[in-house]
C-alpha positions in Angstrom: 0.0 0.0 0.0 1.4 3.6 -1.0 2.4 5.8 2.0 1.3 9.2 -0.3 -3.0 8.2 0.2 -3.0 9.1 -3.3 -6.4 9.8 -5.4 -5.8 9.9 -9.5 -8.8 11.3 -11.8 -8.6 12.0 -15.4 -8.3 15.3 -16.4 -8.7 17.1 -19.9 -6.9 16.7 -22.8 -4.5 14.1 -21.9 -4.1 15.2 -18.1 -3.9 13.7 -14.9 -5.1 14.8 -11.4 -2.8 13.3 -9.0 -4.2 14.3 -5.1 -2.6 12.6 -1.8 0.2 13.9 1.2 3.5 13.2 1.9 3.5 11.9 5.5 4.7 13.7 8.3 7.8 12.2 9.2 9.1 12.0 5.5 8.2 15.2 5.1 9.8 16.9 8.4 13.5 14.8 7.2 14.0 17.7 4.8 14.1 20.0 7.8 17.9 19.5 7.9 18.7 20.0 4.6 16.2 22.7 3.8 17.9 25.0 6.9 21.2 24.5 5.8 20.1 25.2 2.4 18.1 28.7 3.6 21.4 29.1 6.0 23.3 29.3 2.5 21.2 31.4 0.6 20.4 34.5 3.5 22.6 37.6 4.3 22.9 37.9 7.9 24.8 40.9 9.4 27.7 39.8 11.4 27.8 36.2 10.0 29.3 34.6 6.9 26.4 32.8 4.3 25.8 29.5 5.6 27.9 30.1 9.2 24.5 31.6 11.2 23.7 29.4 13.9 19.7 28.2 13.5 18.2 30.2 16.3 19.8 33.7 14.5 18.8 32.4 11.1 14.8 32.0 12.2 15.2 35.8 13.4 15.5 36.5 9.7 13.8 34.0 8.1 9.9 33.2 8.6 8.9 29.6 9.4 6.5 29.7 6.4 9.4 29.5 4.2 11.4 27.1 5.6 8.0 25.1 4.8 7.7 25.9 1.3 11.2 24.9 0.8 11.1 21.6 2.7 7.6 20.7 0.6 9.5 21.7 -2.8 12.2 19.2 -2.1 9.6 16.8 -0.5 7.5 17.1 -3.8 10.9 17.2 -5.9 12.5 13.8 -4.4 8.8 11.7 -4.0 7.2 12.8 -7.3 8.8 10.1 -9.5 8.0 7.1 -6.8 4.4 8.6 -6.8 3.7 8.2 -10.3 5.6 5.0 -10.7 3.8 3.7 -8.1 0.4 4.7 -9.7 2.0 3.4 -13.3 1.1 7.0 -14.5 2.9 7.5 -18.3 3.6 11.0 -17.1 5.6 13.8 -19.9 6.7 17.4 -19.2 6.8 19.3 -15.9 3.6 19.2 -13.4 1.5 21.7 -12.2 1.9 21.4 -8.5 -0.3 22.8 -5.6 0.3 22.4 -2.0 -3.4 21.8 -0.5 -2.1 21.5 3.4 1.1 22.7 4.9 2.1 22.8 8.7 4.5 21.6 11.3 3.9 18.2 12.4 1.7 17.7 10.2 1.5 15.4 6.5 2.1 17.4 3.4 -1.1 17.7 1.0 -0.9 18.2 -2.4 -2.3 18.1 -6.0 -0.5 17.5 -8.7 -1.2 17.6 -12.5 0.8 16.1 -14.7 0.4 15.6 -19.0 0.3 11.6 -19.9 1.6 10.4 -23.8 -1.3 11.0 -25.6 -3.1 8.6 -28.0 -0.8 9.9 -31.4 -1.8 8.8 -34.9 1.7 8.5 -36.9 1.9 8.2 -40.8 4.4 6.0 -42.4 7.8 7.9 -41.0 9.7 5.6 -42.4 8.6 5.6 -45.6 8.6 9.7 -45.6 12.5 9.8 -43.9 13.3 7.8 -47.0 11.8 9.6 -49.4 12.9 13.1 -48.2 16.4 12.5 -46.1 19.1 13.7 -48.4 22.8 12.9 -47.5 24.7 15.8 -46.2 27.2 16.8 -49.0 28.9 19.9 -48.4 31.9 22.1 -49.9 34.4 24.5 -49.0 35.6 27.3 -51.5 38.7 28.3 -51.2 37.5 31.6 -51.6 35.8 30.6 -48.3 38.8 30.0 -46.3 40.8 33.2 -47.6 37.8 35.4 -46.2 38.1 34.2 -43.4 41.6 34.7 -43.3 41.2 38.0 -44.1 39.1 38.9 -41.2 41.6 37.5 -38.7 44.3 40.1 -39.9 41.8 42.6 -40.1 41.2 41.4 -36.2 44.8 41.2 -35.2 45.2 44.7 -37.0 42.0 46.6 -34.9 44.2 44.9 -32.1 47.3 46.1 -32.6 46.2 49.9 -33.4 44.2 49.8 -29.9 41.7 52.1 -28.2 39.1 54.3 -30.8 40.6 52.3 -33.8 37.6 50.9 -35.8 37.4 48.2 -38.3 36.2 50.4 -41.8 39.8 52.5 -41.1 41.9 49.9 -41.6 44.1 48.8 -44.8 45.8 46.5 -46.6 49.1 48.5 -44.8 47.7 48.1 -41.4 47.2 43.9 -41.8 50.1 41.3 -40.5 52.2 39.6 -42.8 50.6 36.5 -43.9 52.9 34.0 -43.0 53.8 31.0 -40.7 54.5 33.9 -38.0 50.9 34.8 -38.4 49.8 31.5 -37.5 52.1 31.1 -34.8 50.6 33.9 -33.1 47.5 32.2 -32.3 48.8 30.1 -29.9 48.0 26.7 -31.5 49.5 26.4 -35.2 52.9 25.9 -36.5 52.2 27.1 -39.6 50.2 28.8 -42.1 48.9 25.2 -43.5 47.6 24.2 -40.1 45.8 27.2 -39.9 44.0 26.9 -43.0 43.3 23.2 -42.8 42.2 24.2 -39.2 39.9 27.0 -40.9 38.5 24.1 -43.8 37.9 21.8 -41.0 35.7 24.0 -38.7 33.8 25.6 -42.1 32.8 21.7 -43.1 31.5 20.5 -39.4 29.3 23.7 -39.3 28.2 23.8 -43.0 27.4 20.2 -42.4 25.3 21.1 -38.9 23.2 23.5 -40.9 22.8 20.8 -43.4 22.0 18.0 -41.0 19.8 20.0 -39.3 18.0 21.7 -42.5 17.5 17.8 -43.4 15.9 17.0 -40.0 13.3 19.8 -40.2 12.4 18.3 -43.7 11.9 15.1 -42.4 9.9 15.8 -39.2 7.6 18.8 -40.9 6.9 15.5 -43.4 6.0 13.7 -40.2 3.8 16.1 -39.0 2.0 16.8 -41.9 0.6 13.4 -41.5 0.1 13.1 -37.9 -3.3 13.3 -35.8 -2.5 14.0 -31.7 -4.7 16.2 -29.2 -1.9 18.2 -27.1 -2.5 18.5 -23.6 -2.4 22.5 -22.9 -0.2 21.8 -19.9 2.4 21.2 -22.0 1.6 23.8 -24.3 1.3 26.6 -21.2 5.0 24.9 -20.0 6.5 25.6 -23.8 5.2 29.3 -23.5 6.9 29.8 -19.9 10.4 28.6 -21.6 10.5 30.7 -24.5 9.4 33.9 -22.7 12.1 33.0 -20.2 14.7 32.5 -22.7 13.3 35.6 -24.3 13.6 38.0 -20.8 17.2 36.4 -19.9 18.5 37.4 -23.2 16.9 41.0 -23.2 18.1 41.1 -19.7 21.8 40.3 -20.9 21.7 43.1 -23.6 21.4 45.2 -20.4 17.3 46.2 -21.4 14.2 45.9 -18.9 11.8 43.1 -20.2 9.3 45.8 -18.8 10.9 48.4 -20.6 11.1 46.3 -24.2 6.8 45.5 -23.6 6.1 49.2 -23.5 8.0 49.8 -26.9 6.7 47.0 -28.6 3.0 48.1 -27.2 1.8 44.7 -26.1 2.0 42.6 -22.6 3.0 39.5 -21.8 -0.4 38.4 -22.2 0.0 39.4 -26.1 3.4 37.1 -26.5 1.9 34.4 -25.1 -0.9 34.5 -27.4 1.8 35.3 -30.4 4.0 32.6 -29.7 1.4 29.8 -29.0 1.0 28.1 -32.4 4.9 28.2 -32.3 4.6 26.6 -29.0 2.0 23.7 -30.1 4.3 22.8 -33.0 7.3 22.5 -30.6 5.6 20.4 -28.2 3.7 18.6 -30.9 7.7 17.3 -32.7 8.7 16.4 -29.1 5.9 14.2 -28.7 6.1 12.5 -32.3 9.7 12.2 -31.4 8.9 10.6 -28.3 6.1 8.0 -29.9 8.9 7.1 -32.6 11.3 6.5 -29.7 9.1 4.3 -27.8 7.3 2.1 -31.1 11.2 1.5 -31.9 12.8 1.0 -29.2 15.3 3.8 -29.6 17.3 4.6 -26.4 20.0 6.9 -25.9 23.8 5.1 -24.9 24.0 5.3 -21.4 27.7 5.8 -21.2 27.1 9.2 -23.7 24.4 10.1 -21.0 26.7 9.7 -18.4 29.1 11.5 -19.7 27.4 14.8 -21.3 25.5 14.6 -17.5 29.2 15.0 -16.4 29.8 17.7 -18.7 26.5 19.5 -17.8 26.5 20.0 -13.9 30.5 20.9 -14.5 29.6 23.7 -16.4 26.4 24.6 -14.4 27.6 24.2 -10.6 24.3 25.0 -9.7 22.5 22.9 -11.3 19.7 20.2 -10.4 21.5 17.0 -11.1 17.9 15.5 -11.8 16.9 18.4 -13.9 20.2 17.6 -16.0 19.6 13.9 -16.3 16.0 14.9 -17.7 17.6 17.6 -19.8 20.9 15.5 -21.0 18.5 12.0 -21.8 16.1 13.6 -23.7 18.5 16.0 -25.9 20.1 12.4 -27.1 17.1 10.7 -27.1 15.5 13.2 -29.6 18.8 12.8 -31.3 19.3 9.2 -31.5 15.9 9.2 -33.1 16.6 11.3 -35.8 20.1 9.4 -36.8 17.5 6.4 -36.8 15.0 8.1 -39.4 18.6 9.8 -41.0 19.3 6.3 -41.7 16.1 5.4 -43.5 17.2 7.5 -46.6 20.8 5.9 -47.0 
């Protein structure tokens, strides 16, 4: 018998209603952790972060919040057990609600999660045949001296310094081309290695565009054929992401989101609306991708996983190691997918 006292009822469009409580004493062993993870996080006068013994730290922080935290790690660690345990097929993030919260006391919540819905594929192996073409590409020589070019122009805005800009330089202000040249980046002995360096790094991202320009072909193909009702949940999450991406970078040009709305005359409201059919179609390949995936069997190698999961949360310190796992197996499961249908056409 499950220790959550769970109730599941169908929701719309693909959802499901997920309603039970964490028990009390699972729930109060986050205390601990949760403190020390507050303790971290708060600026108290006369103490370094994470140094303030507990009594001082609760003279700053309200109980309430040393709650919520404890119930999103509770609801965080227990989420996956509760809907294996009720065999729920669940996809995307969850909406989550907390329906009781107090010391001492069981944690109540309501969760509603998307499930795979029922997806009516065409033929997608017969279309990846038909439209994959194999990714040829070339490099003009032409190519490679442009680019050439624009590193001596580079070296040569360098080398003049402060106020110098690119349109005043000349053919008298550019480095000698010669093995010296190369040198001076740090990682060629000569001028050959440069440009064979140069042709080599033109092909893998002329070939990337390809690859890619060849993968929307084939799933648009897909898609044209395919009959799925999208559970909104999934749809509202997709809206959240690109609005998010869309503030950070606005953010990192050094503008106000707020301050970009009023130019543009709408709200956030308006972009949500704008950018929902963009949205649908997003989640609408991720779930073809998905039923593909599962009907052939098609699993990411674990020791890749392991190893871009590696990569991942040394880049990102911060990151949520489970967020990253999510994040790392289904960027290679999407992409072991699409070598699969690549490899219909060849």
């Amino acid at each position: 018998m499950s220790i959550y006292n769970v109730k599941t009822t169908k929701g719309e469009k693909s959802t499901v209603i997920i309603e039970g409580e964490i028990p009390a004493d699972v729930f109060e062993s986050y205390r601990g952790e949760c403190i020390n993870h507050l303790n971290d996080r708060v600026e108290i006068p006369g103490f370094r972060k994470g140094k303030a013994p507990e009594a001082v730290l609760f003279q700053h922080v309200p109980e309430m919040a040393l709650l919520e935290e404890m119930a999103d790690h509770a609801l965080r660690e227990n989420y996956g057990k509760i809907i294996a345990e009720e065999k729920i097929d669940a996809i995307g993030s969850p909406e989550v609600t907390i329906t009781k919260i107090a010391v001492g006391n069981a944690l109540g919540f309501k969760i509603t999660t998307a499930v795979m819905p029922d997806i009516s594929l065409p033929d997608y192996t017969k279309i990846a045949k038909e439209v994959s073409k194999k990714v040829e590409v070339v490099i003009e020589e032409k190519d490679i001296e442009d680019t050439i070019q624009a590193l001596r122009k580079e070296r040569a805005l360098t080398i003049k310094g402060d106020g110098a800009k690119m349109e005043d330089i000349t053919d008298a202000d550019l480095p000698e081309l010669n093995d010296g040249f190369a040198q001076s980046f740090g990682m060629f002995e000569n001028l050959v290695e440069l440009r064979s360096k140069i042709a080599e790094n033109m092909r893998l991202e002329k070939e990337q565009r390809e690859k890619e320009k060849n993968r929307l072909t084939i799933i648009e193909k897909i898609l044209e054929g395919t009959k799925v009702e999208i559970p909104q949940i999934l749809i509202d999450a997709e809206l959240d992401k690109m609005l998010f991406r869309m503030k950070s970078d606005i953010e990192q040009m050094g503008l106000s989101f707020e301050d970009y709305l009023t130019h543009l005359k709408k709200t956030e409201a308006d972009l949500r609306t704008e950018f929902t059919a963009d949205a649908t179609k997003r989640v609408t390949i991720e779930l073809v991708i998905h039923a593909i995936g599962t009907k052939e069997k098609i699993t990411p190698d674990a020791e890749k996983v392991e190893k871009e999961i590696g990569a991942v949360l040394e880049r990102y310190k911060d990151a949520d190691p489970q967020r990253a796992r999510v994040y790392v197996e289904s960027l290679l499961a999407s992409d072991a997918v699409f070598a699969f249908l690549e490899s219909q056409g060849k």
